[in-house]
C-alpha positions in Angstrom: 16.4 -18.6 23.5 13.8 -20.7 25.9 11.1 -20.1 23.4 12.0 -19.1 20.7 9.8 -18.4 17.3 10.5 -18.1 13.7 8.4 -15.5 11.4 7.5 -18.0 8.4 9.7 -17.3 5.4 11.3 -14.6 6.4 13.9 -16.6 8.8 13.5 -14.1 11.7 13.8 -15.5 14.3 13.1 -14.3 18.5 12.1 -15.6 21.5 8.0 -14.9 22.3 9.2 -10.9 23.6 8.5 -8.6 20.7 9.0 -5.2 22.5 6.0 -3.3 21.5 7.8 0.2 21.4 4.2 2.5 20.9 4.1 3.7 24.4 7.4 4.6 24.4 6.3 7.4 22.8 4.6 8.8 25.9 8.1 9.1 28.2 11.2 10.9 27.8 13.8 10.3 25.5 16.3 9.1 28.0 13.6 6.9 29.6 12.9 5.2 26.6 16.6 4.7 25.9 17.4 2.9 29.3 14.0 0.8 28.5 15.0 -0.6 25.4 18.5 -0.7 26.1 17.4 -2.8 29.5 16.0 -5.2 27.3 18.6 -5.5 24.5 21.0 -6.7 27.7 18.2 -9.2 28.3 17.7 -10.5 25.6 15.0 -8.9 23.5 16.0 -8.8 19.7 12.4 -7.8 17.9 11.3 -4.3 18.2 8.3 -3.0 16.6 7.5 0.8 16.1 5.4 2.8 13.3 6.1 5.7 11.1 2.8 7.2 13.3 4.0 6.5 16.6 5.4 10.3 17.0 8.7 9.9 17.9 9.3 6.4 18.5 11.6 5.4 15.7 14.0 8.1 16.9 14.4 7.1 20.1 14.9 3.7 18.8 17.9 5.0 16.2 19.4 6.5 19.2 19.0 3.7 21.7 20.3 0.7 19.4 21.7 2.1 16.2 25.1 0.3 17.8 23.4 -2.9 18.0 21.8 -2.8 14.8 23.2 -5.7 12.9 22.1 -8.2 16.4 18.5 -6.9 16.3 15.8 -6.7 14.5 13.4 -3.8 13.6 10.2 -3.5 12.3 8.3 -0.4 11.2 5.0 0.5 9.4 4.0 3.3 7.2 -0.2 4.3 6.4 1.1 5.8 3.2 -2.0 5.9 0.7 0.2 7.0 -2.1 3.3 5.5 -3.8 5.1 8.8 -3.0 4.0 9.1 0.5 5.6 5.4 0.7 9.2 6.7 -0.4 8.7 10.2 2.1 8.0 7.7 4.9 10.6 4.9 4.8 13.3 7.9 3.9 12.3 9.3 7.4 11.7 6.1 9.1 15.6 4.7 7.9 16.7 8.3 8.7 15.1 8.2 12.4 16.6 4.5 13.3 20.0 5.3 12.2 19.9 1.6 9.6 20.0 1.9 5.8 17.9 -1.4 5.8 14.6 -2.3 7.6 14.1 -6.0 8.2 10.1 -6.1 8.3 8.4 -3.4 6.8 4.6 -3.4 7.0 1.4 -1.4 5.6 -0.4 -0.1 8.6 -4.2 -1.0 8.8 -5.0 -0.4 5.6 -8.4 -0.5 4.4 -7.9 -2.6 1.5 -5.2 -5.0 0.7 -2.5 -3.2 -1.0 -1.1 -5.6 -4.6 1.1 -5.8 -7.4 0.0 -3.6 -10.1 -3.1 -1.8 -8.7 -3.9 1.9 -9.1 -2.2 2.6 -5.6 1.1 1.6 -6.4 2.1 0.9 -2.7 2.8 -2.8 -3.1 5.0 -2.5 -6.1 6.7 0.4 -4.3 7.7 -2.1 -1.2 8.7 -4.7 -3.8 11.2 -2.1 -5.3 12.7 -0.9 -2.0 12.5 -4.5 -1.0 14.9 -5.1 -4.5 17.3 -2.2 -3.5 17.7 -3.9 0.0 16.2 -0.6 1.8 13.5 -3.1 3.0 14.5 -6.9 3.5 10.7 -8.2 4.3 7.0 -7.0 3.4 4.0 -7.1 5.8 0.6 -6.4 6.6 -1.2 -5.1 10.0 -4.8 -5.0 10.2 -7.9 -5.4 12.3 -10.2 -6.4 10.0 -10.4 -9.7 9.3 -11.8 -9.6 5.1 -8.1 -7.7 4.5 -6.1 -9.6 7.0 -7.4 -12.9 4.9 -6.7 -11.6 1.3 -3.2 -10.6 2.3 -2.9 -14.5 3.3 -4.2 -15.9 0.1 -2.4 -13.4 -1.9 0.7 -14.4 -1.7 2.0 -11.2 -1.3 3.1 -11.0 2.9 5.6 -12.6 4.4 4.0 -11.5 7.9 0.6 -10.6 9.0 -0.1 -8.7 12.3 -3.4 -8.5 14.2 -4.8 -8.4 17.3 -4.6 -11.9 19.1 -5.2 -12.8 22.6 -6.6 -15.2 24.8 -10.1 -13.5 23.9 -9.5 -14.6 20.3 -12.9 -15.5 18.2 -13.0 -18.3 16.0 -12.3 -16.4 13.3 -8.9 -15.1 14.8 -8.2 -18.8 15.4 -8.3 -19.2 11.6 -6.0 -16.8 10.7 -3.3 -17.8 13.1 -3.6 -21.8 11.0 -3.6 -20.3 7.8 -0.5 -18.0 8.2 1.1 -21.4 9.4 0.0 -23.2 6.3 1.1 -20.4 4.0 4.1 -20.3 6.3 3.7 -16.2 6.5 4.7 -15.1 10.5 1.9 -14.1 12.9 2.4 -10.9 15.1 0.0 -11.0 17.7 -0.7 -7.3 18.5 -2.9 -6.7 21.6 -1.7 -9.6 23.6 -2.9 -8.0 26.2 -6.5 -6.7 25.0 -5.4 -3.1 25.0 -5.0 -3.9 29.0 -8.5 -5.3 29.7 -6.3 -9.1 30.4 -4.5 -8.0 33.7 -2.5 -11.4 34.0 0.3 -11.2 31.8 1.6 -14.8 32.9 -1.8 -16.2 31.5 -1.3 -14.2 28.5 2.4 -15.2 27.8 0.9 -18.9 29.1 -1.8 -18.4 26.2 0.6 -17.1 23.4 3.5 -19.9 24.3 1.2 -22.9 23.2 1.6 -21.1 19.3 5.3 -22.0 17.9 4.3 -19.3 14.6 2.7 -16.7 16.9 5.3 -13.7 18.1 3.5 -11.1 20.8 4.3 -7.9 20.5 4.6 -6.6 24.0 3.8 -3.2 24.4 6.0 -1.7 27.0 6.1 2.2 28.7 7.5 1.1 31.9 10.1 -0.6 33.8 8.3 -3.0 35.6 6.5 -4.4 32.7 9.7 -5.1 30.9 10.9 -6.7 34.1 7.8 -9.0 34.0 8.9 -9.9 30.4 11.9 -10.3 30.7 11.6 -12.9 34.1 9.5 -14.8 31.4 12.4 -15.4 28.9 14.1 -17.3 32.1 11.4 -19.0 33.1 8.2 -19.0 30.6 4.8 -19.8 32.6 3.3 -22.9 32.2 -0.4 -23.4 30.6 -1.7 -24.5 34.1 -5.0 -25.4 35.9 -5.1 -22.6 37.2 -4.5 -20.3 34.3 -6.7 -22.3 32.2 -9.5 -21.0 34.7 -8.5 -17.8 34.9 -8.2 -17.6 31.2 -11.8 -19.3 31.0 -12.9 -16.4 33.3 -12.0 -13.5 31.4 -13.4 -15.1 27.8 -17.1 -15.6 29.7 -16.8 -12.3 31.1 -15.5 -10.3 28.4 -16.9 -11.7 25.3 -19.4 -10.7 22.7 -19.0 -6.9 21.8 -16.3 -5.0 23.8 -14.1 -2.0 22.4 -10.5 -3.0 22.1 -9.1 0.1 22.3 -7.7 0.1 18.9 -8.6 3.9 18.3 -9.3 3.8 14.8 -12.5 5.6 15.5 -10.4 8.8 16.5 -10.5 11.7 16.6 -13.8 12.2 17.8 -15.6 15.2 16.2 -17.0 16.0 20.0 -14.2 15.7 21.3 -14.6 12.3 23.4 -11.9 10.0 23.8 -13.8 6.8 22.7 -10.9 4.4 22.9 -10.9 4.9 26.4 -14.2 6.3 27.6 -16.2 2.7 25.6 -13.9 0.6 27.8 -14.5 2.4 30.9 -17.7 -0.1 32.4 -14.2 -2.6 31.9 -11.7 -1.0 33.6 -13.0 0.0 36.4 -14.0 -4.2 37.3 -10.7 -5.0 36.2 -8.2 -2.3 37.3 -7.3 -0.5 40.6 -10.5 2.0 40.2 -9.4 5.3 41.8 -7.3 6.8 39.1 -10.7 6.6 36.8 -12.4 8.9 39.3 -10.3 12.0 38.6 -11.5 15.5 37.8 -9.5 14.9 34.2 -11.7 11.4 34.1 -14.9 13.1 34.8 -14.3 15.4 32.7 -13.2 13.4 29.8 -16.5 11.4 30.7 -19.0 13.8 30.6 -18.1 14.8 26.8 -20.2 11.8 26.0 -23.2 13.7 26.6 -21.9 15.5 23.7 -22.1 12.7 21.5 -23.4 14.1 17.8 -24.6 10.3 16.5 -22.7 11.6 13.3 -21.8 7.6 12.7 -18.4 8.5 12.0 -17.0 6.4 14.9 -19.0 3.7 13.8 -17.8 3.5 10.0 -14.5 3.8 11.1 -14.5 0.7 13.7 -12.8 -2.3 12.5 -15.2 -4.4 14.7 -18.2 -3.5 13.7 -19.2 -2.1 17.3 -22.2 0.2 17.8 -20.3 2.8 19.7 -22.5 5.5 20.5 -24.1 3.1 22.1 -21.5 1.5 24.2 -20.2 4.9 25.2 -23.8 5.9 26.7 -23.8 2.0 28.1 -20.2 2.9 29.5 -21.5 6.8 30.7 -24.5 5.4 32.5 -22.3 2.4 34.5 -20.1 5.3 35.7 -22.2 7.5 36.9 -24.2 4.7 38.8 -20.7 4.1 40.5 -20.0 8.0 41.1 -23.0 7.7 42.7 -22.1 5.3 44.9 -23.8 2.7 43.5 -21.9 -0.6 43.7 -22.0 -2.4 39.8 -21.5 -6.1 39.9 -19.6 -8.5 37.1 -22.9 -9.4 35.8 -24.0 -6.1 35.4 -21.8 -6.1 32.5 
């Protein structure tokens, strides 16, 4: 390995390529399989998938189940129930073909799941975790109250949440205490949800963190082959990145929607995730696909907004999004209209 990691206590170990395998969800099944068989033969050991990510665990099970003692695979459940917790790892050992899961993790849970509390899902992990079903027990989250107690607790051997070269301060803190309760860090959104466009400066960013792994979330080809080219030769943290880098955190800081879509569904209808960040996309992505009749369309239904606060009590960040999507509705109609819209417009 050129750079390689080691997730805290657990002893797993990969170089800084976790293969993200949620989009993989959106292509067919022998597509998927030639994409994560591609980067097995490259290298790639750590794959990370979710009980909710449809069908993703299967087409891992199918892909790799003959390579499953020189990989590593972890899965998440949202179970809110001890029983829900048995129904899902069942499925998700049936679906990847393995009668053992080496990280499994509570998916964004609202509250941090412990030993004896009225939930039961913690103790439930512990006991699959003593009949070997699970070898490893960890946390995702976005917010950062929950990510925190699961570090103090004791509890996790891993934590995953979003981290990027547009970290806060806050984020920061919880990448130094998982190294000083030696729990692994799983930096989801290494990319921003696809707002940071340079994925050299992102693997640049991530490198200069021995007990940070990014999970890379891959759908196509030549993103894997842009991964992979940087297990041979990892990009430096140069002059130039560091401006680049410096760039994107004036431009995109303060209050931005990262895409998380824990606000879904809408009850209008509106595809928030995407239609919050749309103001972003179209400075920082090729523009034309986002002027569609399907884009319009999926626009418009912001006029439809119903101010129920629903999105709003449901967003990890705190963001005011009824009023980012009409912020984000206004900037593209100004540019439907022909009207050009600046950086500093923003």
């Amino acid at each position: 390995m050129t750079n390689p990691v080691t997730l805290g206590s657990t002893g797993i170990r990969s170089d800084k390529n976790g293969f993200g395998a949620l989009p993989i969800q959106r292509v067919s099944m022998d597509d998927a399989g030639k994409l994560l068989r591609k980067a097995y033969h490259n290298g790639m050991t750590f794959f990370d998938t979710a009980r909710a990510y449809s069908d993703s665990e299967e087409k891992i099970g199918i892909a790799l189940s003959d390579v499953r003692n020189h990989i590593h695979i972890a899965t998440k459940t949202a179970a809110k129930t001890a029983d829900e917790f048995w129904a899902d790892l069942e499925t998700s050992l049936r679906l990847l073909k393995t009668d053992h899961i080496d990280l499994y993790q509570f998916h964004n849970p609202a509250f941090c799941p412990k030993s004896g509390d009225e939930t039961g899902l913690y103790d439930a992990a512990q006991k699959a975790k003593d009949e070997g079903k699970i070898l490893h027990i960890g946390i995702t989250n976005h917010r950062q109250r929950v990510a925190r107690e699961a570090i103090e607790s004791g509890l996790y051997e891993t934590l995953q949440f979003p981290f990027s070269y547009l970290y806060s301060e806050q984020d920061m803190e919880l990448v130094q205490m998982c190294r000083e309760h030696n729990i692994g860090f799983l930096a989801m959104k290494s990319l921003a949800g696809g707002l940071i466009t340079n994925s050299a400066a992102a693997y640049a960013f991530a490198a200069q963190y021995d007990n940070v792994l990014p999970i890379w979330g891959i759908q196509r080809e030549w993103e894997l082959d842009e991964f992979l080219s940087y297990m041979k030769n990892p990009p430096a943290m140069t002059d130039e990145i560091r401006a680049l880098i410096e760039k994107d955190r004036v431009q995109l800081s303060g209050s931005f929607c990262r895409g998380c879509g824990y606000c879904m569904p809408c009850p209008a209808g509106i595809e928030i995730n995407n239609s919050a960040r749309m103001s972003l996309f179209l400075r920082r992505s090729p523009s034309q696909q986002y002027f569609s009749a399907e884009w319009q369309e999926k626009m418009s239904r912001i006029h439809n907004c119903l101010h129920c606060g629903k999105c709003m009590s449901h967003c990890p960040y705190g963001l005011n999004t009824p009023e980012l999507l009409a912020q984000n509705l206004r900037d593209y109609e100004e540019v439907l209209a022909g009207k050009e819209i600046l950086p500093d417009n923003f």
